[in-house]
C-alpha positions in Angstrom: 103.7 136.8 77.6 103.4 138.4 81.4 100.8 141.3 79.2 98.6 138.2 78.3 99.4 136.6 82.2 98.3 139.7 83.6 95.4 140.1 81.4 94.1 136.7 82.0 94.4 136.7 86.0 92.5 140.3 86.3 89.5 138.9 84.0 89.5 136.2 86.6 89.3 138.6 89.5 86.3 140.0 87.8 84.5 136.9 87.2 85.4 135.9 91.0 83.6 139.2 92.0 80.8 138.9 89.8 80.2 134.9 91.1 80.1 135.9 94.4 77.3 138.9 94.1 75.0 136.4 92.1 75.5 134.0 94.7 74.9 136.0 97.7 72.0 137.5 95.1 70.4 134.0 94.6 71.0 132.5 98.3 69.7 135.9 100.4 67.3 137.2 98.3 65.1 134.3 98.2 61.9 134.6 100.7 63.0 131.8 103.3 64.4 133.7 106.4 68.0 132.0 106.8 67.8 132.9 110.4 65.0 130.7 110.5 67.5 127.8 109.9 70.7 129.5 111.4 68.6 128.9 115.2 66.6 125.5 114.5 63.1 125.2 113.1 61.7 125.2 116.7 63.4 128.6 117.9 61.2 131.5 118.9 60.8 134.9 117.5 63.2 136.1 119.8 66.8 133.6 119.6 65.8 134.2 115.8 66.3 138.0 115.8 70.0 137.2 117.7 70.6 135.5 115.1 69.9 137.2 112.8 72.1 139.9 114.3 74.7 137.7 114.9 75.1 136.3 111.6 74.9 139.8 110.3 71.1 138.9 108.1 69.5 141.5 109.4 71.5 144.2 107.2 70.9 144.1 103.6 71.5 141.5 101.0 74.3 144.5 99.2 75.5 145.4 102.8 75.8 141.6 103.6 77.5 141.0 100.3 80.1 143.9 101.5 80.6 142.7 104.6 81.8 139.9 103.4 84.0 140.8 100.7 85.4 142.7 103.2 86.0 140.0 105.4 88.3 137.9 102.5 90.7 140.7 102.8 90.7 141.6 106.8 88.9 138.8 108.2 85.5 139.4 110.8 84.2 138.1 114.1 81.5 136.8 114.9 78.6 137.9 115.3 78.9 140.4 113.4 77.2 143.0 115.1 78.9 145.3 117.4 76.4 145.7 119.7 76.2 142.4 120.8 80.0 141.7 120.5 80.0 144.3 123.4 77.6 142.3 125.8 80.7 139.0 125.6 83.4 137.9 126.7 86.2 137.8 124.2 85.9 134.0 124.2 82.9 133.8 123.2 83.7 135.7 120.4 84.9 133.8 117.3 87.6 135.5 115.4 87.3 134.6 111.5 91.3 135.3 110.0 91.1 136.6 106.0 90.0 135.4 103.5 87.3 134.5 106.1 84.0 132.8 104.3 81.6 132.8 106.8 80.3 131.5 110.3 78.7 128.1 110.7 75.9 127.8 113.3 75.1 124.2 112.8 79.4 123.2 112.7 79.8 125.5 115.6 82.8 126.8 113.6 84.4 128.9 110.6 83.3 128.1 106.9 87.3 128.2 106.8 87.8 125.5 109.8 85.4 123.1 107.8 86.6 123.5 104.2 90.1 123.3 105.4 89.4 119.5 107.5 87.5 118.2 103.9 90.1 120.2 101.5 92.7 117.6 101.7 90.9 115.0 101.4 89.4 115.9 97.9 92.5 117.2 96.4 94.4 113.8 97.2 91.5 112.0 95.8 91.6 114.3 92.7 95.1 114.2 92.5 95.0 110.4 92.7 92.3 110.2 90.1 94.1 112.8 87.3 97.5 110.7 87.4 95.7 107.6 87.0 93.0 108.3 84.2 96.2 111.3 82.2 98.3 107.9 82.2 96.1 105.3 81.1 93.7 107.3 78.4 96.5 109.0 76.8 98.8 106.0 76.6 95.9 103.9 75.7 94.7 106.2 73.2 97.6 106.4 71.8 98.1 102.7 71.5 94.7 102.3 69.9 95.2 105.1 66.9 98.9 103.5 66.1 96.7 100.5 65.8 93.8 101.5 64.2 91.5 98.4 62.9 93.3 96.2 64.9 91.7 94.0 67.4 93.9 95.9 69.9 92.6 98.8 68.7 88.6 97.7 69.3 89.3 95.8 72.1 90.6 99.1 74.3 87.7 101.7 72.6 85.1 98.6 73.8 86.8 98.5 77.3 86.5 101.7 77.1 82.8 102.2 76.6 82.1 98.9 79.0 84.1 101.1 82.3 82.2 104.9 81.1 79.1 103.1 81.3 79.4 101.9 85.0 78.2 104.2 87.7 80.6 105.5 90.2 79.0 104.0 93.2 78.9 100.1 91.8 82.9 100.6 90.5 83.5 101.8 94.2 81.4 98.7 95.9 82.8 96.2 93.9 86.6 97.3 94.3 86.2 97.4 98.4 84.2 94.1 97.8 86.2 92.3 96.0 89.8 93.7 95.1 90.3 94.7 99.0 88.1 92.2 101.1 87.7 89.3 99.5 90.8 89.4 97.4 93.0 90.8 99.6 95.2 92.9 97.2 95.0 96.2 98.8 94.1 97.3 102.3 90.5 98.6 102.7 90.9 102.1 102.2 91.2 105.3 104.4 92.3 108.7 103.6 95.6 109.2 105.8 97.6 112.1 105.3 101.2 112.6 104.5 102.3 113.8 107.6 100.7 110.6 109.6 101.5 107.8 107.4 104.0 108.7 104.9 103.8 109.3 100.9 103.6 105.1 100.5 100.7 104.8 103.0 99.0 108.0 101.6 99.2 106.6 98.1 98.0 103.1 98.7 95.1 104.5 100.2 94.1 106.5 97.3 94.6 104.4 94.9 90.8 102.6 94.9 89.1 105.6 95.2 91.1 107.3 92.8 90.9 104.1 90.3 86.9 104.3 90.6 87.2 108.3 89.5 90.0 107.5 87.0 87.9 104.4 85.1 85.0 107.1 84.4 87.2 109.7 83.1 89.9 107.4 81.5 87.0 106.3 78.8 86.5 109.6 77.7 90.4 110.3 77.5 90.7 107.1 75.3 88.0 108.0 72.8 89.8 112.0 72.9 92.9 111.0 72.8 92.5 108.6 69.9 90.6 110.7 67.9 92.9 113.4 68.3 96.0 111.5 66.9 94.4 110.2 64.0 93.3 113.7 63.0 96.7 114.7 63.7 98.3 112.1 61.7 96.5 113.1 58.5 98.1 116.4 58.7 100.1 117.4 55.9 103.3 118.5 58.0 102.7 114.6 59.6 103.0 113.7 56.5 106.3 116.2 55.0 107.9 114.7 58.3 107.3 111.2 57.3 108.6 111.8 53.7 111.7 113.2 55.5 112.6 109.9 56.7 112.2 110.8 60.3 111.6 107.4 62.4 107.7 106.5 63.0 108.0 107.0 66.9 109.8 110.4 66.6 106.7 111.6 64.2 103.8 110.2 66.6 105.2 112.0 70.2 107.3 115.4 68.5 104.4 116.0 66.4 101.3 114.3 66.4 100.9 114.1 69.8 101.7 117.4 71.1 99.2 118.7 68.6 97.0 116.9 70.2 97.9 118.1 73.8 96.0 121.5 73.5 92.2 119.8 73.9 93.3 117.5 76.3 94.9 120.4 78.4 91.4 121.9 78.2 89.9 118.8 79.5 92.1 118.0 82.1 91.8 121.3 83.5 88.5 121.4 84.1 87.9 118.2 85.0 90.1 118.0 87.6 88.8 120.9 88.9 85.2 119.2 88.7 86.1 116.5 91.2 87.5 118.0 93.7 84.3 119.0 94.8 81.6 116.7 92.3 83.2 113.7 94.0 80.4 112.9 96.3 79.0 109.8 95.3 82.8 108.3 95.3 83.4 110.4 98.8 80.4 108.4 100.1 81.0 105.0 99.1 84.9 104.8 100.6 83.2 107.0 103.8 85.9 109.8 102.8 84.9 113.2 104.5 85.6 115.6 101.7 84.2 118.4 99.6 81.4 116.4 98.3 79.9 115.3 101.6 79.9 118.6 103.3 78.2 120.0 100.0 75.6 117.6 100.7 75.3 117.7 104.5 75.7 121.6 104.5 72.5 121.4 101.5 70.6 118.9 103.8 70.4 121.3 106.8 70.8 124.7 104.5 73.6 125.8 106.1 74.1 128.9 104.2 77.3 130.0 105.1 79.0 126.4 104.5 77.2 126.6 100.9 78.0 130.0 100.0 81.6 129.0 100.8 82.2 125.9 98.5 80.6 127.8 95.7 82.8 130.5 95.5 85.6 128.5 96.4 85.0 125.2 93.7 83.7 128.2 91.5 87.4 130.0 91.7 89.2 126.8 91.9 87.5 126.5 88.1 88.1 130.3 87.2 92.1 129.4 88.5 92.0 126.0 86.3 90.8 127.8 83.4 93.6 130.4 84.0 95.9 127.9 84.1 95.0 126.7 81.0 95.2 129.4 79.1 98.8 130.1 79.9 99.6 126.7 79.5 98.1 127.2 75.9 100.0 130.1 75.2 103.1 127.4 76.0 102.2 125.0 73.8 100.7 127.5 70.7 102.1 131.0 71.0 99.4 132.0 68.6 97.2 131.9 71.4 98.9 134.6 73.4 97.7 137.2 70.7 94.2 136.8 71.2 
């Protein structure tokens, strides 16, 4: 188990490496001068070449690339070049502690600083949004297979299908709308953390924004979770079990369903690891400042640095959740730890 552990976290490495060259490959060597947008479209020749110097773009894309794999293991400061460093004062120079993902011009502060402000807020929001949609579409899914035909059974796959087709953004206008200012039932919401409000004042803020996520995913989960537990029922150890007079409930939760957890593991996964930074539309409608908005602010003013860091870093949050996965696999099949 800890050969196939290790095995698994150094492919991960590799793919980490890998991402980061094509993105630094795909952001730097484009034909747009990012020192061009580092200094403002209206800077002259001159402030461009400082920056330039100072962001360290006027080495090459490899040496760049270096530089700053360099920097996730000892840190940098800014600017980068020595040269100029030696014409400052020491606080005007910005130290940039490991794993340091870049400088931002337009924040006026470390790639770090910014990701660390909007990290939170994502990962409560994703947090919020797994728990709700694992518990309803697996216990709903559930209910609709052990009732397959029914009414019951229709009723939930229909709700289903009526909540997956609803866009994020109307789900999230009509909850604040109604469910929290006309109704009245929850507080209008907005992100407080732990260590302000409490766990009870954290949660109930969450849980809108995390019900409008959950709705979209929880369809899906439904239809996967049902179909899963049919096909497991049909089994012919489902079956031998039966015959040995074991008790209905015992049959659907020791053994249908925790065949069925291996897919959904898979799904969770990487789902979960898809909104903590594809939650924009949600981010924007509750006015949360999280991973989503400062994709799309850092996109609107091509703020390199900023974008260069959420890629690698919602890239390796994927790379960890597929890791993760894989060992919980090897948990739940031990099969799977010979491949």
């Amino acid at each position: 188990m800890l050969g196939y552990v290790i095995r698994r976290c150094f492919i991960g490495l590799v793919m980490v490496i890998v991402m980061s060259l094509v993105t630094f490959l795909l952001f730097f060597a484009s034909p747009v001068d990012p020192a061009r947008y580092a200094c403002g479209k209206s800077c002259d020749e001159n402030t461009r070449e400082m920056a330039r110097k100072s962001l360290g773009y006027d080495q090459p894309v490899m040496v760049q690339w270096g530089q700053f794999m360099k920097g996730l293991v000892v840190g940098r400061e800014y600017p980068v070049d020595p040269e100029l460093r030696a014409t400052m004062n020491e606080d005007q120079i910005t130290e940039c502690a490991a794993p340091c993902l870049g400088y931002s011009v337009y924040n006026n502060k470390t790639v770090n600083e910014s990701i660390s402000e909007a990290f939170p807020v994502s990962a409560s929001l994703a947090v919020a949004a797994i728990i709700m949609w694992l518990l309803g579409g697996i216990l709903l899914g559930v209910l609709a297979a052990v009732t397959r035909g029914s009414p019951l059974d229709r009723g939930i796959v229909a709700l289903a299908l009526v909540a997956y087709a609803f866009p994020s953004f109307f789900i999230g206008t009509f909850l604040i709308r109604y469910v929290s200012l006309k109704w009245g039932l929850f507080p209008f919401p907005e992100y407080t953390p732990i260590a302000e409000g409490g766990v009870g004042e954290w949660a109930l803020n969450l849980f809108l924004p995390g019900l409008t996520l959950a709705l979209l995913f929880m369809a899906g989960y439904i239809r996967m979770t049902r179909a899963f537990v049919l096909e497991s029922m049909s089994e012919d150890y489902v079956r031998t079990a039966r015959a040995k007079g074991l008790a209905g409930r015992r049959v659907l939760f020791k053994h249908s369903l925790r065949a069925s957890l291996t897919p959904l593991v898979t799904m969770a996964g990487l789902d979960f690891a898809a909104v903590l930074g594809g939650a924009v539309i949600t981010e924007t409608v509750f006015n949360y400042n999280g991973l989503g908005k400062l994709a799309v602010t850092a996109n609107a003013t091509f703020d390199l640095p900023v974008l260069i860091g959420l890629v690698l870093l919602l890239g390796s949050i994927v790379i960890i959740a597929n890791i993760i996965v894989d060992i919980l696999y090897a948990f739940i099949d031990p099969r799977v730890r010979v491949g």
